[in-house]
OpenMM code with the backbone's topology and positions (N, CA, C; nanometers):
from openmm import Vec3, app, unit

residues = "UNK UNK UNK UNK UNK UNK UNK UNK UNK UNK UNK UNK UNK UNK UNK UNK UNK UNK UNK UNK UNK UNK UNK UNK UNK UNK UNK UNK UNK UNK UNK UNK UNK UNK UNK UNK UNK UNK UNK UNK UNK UNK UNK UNK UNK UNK UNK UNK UNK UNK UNK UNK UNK UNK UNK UNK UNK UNK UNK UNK".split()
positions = [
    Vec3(13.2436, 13.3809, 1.4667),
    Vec3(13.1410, 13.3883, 1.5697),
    Vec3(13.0884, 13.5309, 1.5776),
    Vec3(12.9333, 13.5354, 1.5940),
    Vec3(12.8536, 13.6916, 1.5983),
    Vec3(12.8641, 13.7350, 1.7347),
    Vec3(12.9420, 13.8412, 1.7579),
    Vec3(12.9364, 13.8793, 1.8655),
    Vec3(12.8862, 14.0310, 1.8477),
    Vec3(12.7739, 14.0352, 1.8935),
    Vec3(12.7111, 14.1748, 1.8806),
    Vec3(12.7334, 14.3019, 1.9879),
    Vec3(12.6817, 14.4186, 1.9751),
    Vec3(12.7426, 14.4804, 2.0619),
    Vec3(12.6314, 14.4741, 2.1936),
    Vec3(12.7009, 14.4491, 2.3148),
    Vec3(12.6478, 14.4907, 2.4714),
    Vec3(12.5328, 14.5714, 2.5027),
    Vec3(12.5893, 14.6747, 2.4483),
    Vec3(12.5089, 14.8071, 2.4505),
    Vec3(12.4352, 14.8768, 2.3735),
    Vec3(12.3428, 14.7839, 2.3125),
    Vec3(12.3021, 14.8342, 2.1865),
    Vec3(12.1629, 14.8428, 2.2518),
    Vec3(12.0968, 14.9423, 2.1992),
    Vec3(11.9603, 14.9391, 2.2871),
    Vec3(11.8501, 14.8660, 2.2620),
    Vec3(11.8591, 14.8702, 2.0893),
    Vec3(11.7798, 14.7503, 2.0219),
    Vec3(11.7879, 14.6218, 2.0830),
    Vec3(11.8755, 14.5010, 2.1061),
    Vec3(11.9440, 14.4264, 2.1933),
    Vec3(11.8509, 14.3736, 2.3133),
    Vec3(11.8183, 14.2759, 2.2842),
    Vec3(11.6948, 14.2226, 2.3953),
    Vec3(11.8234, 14.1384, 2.5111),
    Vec3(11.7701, 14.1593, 2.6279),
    Vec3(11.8317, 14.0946, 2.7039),
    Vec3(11.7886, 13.9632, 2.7484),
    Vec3(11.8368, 13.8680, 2.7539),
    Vec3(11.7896, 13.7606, 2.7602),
    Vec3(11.8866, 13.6489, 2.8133),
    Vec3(11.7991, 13.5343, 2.8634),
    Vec3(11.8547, 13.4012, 2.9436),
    Vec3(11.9182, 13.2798, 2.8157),
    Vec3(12.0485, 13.2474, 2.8374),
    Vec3(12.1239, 13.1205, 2.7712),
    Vec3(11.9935, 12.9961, 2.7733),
    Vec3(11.9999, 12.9920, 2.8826),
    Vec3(11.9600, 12.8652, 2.9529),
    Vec3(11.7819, 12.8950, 2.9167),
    Vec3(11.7215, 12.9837, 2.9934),
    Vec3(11.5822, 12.9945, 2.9267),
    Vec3(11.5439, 12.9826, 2.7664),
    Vec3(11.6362, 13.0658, 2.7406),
    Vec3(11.6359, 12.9953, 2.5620),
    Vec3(11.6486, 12.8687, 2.5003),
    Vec3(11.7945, 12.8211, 2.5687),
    Vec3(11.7458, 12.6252, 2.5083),
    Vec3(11.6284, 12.5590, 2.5903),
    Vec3(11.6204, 12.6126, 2.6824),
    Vec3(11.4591, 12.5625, 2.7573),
    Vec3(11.3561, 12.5454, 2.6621),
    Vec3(11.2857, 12.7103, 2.6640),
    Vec3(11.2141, 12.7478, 2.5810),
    Vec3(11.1981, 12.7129, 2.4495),
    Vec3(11.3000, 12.7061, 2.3844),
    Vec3(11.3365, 12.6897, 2.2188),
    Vec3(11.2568, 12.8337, 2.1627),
    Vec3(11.2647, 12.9771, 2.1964),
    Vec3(11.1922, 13.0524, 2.1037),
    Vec3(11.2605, 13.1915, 2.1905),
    Vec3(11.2346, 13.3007, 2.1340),
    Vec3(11.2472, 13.4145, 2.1532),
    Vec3(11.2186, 13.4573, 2.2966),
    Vec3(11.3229, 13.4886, 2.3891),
    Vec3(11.2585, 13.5328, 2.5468),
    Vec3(11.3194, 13.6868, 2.5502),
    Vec3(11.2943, 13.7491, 2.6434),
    Vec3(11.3331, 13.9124, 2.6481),
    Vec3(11.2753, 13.9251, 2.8083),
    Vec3(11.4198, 13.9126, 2.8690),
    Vec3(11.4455, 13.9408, 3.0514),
    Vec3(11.4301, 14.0962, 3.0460),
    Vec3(11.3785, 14.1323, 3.1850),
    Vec3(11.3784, 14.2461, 3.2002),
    Vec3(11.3614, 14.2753, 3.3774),
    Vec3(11.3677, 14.3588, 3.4042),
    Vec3(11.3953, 14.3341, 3.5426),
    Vec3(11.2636, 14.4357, 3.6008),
    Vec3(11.1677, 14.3811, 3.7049),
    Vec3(11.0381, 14.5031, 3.7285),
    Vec3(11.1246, 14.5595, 3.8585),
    Vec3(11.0971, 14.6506, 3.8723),
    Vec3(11.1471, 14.7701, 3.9825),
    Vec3(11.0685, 14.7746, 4.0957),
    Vec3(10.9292, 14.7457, 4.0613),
    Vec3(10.8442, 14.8270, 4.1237),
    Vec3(10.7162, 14.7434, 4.1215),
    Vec3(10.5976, 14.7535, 4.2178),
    Vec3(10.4947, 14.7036, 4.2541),
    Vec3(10.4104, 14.7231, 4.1254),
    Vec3(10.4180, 14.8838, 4.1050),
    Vec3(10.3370, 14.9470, 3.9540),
    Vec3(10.3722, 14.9295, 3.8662),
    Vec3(10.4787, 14.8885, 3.8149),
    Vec3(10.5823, 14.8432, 3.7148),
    Vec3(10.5084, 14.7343, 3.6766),
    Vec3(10.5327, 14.6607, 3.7748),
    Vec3(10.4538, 14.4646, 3.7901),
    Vec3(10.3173, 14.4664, 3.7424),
    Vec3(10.2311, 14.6293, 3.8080),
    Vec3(10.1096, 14.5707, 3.7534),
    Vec3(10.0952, 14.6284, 3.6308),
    Vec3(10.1562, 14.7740, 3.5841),
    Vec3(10.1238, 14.8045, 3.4044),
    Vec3(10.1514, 14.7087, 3.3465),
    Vec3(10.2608, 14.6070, 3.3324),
    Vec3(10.3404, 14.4891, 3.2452),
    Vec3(10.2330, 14.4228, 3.2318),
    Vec3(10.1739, 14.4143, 3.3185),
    Vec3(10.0407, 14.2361, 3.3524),
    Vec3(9.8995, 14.3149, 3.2502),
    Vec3(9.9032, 14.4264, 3.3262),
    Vec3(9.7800, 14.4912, 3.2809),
    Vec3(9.7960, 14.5050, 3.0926),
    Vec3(9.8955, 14.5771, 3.0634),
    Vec3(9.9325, 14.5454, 2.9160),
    Vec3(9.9216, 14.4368, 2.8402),
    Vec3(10.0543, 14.3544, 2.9130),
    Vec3(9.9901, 14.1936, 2.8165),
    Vec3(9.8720, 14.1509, 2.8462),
    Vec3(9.8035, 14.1254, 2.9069),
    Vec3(9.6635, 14.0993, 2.9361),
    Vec3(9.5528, 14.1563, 2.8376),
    Vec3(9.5607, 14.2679, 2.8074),
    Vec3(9.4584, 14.3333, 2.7417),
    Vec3(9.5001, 14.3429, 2.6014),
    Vec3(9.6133, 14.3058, 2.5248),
    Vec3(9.6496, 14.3594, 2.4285),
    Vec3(9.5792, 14.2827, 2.3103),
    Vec3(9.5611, 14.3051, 2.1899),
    Vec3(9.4772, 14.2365, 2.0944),
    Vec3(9.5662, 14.1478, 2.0315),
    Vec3(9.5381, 14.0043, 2.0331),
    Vec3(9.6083, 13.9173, 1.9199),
    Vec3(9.5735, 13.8712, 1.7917),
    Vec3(9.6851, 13.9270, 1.7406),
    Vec3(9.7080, 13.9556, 1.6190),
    Vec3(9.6438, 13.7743, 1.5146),
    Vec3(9.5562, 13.8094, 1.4362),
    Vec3(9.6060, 13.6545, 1.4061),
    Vec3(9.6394, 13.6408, 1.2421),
    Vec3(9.7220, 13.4896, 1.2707),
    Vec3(9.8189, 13.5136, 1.1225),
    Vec3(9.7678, 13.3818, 1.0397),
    Vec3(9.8002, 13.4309, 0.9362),
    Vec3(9.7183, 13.3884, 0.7671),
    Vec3(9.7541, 13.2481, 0.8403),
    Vec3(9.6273, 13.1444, 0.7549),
    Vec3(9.6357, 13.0470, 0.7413),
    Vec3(9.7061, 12.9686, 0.6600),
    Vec3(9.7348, 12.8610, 0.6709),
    Vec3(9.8891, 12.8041, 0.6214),
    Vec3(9.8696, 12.8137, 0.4789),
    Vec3(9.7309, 12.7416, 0.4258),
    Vec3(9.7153, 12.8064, 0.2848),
    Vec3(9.7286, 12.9105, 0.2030),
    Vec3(9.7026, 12.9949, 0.2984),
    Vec3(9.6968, 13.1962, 0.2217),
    Vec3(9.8970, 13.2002, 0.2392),
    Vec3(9.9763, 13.1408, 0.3519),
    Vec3(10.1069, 13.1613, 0.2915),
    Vec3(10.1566, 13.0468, 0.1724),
    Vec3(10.0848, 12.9577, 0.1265),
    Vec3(10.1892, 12.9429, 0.0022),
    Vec3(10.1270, 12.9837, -0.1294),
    Vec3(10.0281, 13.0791, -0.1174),
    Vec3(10.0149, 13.1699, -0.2598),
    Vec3(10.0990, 13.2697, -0.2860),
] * unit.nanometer
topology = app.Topology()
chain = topology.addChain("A")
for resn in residues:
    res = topology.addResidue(resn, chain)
    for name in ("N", "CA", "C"):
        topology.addAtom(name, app.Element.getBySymbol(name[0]), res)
């Protein structure tokens, strides 16, 4: 069994239960703060998405 280390900073923190929910990658984090709440929103909100090759261009 992988038991990784605690304290590793790389190390996303994350929910058991939100994960078999979800089925995909989650990363908990805890906001502190009113301004905290709004840079986070304001960030994801504005950020550019990325978009990825079409299913054809990956099996060349």
């Amino acid at each position: 069994r992988f038991e990784p280390q605690r304290n590793d900073p790389l190390l996303n923190s994350y929910s058991r239960v939100m994960e078999l929910a979800w089925l995909a990658n989650t990363d908990i984090k805890t906001v502190m703060s009113l301004d905290a709440a709004m840079n986070y929103i304001s960030k994801y909100a504005s950020k550019s998405e990325q978009n990825a090759p079409a299913f054809p261009e990956l099996l060349k």
